[in-house]
N, C-alpha and C positions, 0 to 999 in steps of 0.2 A: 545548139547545145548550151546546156547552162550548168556550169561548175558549183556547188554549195557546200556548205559542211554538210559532213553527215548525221543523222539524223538517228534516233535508238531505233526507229520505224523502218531504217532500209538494212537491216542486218542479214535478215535473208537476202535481199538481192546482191547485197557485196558480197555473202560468199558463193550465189550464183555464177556472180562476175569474175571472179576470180578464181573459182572452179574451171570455167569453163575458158579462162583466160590460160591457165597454168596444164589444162587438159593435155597431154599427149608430149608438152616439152623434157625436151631432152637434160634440162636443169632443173627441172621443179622436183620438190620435196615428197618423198612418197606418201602413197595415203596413208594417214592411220585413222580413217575411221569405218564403219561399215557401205558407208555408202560408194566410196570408192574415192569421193576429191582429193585432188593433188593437196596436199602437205599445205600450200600457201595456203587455201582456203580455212583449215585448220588453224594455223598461225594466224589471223586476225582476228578467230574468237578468243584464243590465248589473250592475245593480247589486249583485245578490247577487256576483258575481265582483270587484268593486271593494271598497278599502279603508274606503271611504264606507260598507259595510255593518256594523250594528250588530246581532250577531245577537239580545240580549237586548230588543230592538226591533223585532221583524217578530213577526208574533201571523196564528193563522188559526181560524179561527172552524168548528165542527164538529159536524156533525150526525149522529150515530152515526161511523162511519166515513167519514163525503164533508167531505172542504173545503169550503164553503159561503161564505167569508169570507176576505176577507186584507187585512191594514195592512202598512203597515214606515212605520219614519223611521230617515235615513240623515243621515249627518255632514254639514254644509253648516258656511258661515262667515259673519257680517255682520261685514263690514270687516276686522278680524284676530284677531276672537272664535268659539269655538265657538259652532255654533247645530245646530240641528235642521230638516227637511224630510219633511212627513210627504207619504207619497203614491207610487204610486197606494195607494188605497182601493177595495177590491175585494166586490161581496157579487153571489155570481150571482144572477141577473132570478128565479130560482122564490121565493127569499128575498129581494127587495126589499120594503120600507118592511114590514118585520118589526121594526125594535129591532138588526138584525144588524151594521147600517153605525155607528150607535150606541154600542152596544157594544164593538166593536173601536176606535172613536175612543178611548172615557172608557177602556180597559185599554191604549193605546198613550201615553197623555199620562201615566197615572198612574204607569208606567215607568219614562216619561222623565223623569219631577216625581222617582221615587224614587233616581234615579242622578243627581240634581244637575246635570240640563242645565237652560238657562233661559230657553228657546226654542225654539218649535216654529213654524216657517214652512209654508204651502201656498198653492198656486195652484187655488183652488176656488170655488163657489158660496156666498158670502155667506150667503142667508137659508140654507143646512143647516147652517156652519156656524158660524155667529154663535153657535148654542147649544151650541157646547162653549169660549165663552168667545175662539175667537179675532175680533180686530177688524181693519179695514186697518191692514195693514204701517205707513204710512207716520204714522200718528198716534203709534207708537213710536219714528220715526225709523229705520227701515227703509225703505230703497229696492229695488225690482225687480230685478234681472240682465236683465230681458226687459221694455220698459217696454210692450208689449203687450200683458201681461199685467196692469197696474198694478190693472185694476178687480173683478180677482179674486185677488189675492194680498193675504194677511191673517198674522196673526202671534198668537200663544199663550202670554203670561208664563206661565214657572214659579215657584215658591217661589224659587231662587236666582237670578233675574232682577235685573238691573240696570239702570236707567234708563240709563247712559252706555252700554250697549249700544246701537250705532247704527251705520249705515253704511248700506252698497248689502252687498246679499245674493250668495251664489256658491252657486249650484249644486253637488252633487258634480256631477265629468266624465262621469257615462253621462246624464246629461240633453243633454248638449254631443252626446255620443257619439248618441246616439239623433234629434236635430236634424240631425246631418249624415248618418246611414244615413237620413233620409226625403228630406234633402234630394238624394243621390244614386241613390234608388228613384224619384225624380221626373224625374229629369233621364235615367234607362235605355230608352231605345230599343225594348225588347220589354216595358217594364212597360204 
């Protein structure tokens, strides 16, 4: 397996991979487009088209030629500081609980550790990733954007982290933007 950035050239396979990675979960984001992909799939062309996108920060994970894998962290802010948002995290189901999901965590922090951000935020499963050292948000003095989220959103000091870093978190706008394409796929009369 060979981890890289990604590439304008693997756009359709990332959202393959993460279609078919978010397919049938019980947490993934509903579709809103015609063909039926989970929400997450959605959310990474948001955001690759947004300013929020950091391209030395999206990595895909590869097994000979096939994608197999894909991170990104995109620009967010706590209060009126840069911060970081990793997610989605994507490794298709033939590749699950290989090391793949793993791997692309510890190459997307090390990154962003190497470019001097000091913070990396996600809204995820606690016991996977407590072992790459992030803890709840809110023990850092980070707040939610979404307080429904509060019991899965967690936070990731880097080397140039600072304790006075604190506040309530902000989404980039294609999390906003993706909340209201499901919230209006819900509300469509032929959906």
């Amino acid at each position: 397996m060979l981890i890289r950035r990604e590439l304008p050239s693997d756009a359709a396979a990332v959202r393959a991979v993460t279609a078919a990675a978010f397919a049938g979960a019980t947490y993934s984001a509903p579709s809103v487009e015609p063909d039926g992909a989970p929400g997450e799939a959605t959310l990474v062309g948001l955001l690759r088209a947004d300013p929020c996108w950091i391209t030395e920060l999206a990595f895909v994970a590869c097994a000979g030629d096939d994608v197999v894998g894909h991170v990104v962290c995109t620009r967010a802010r706590v209060g009126d500081a840069p911060a970081l948002v990793l997610g989605p995290l994507s490794v298709h189901p033939d590749r699950q609980a290989r090391g793949v999901g793993s791997a692309l965590v510890h190459t997307v922090l090390g990154a962003a550790d190497a470019l001097g951000e000091p913070l990396v935020v996600l809204a995820g499963d606690p016991a996977y990733y407590s072992r790459f050292g992030f803890v709840p948000a809110p023990e850092l003095g980070v707040e939610p954007d979404d307080p429904a989220l509060a019991r899965f959103f967690q936070a990731r000091p880097l080397a140039a982290y600072e304790p006075s870093l604190r506040g309530r978190f902000a989404s980039p706008a294609p999390f906003a933007a993706l909340e209201a394409m499901s919230a209006g796929a819900a509300d469509d009369p032929r959906a």
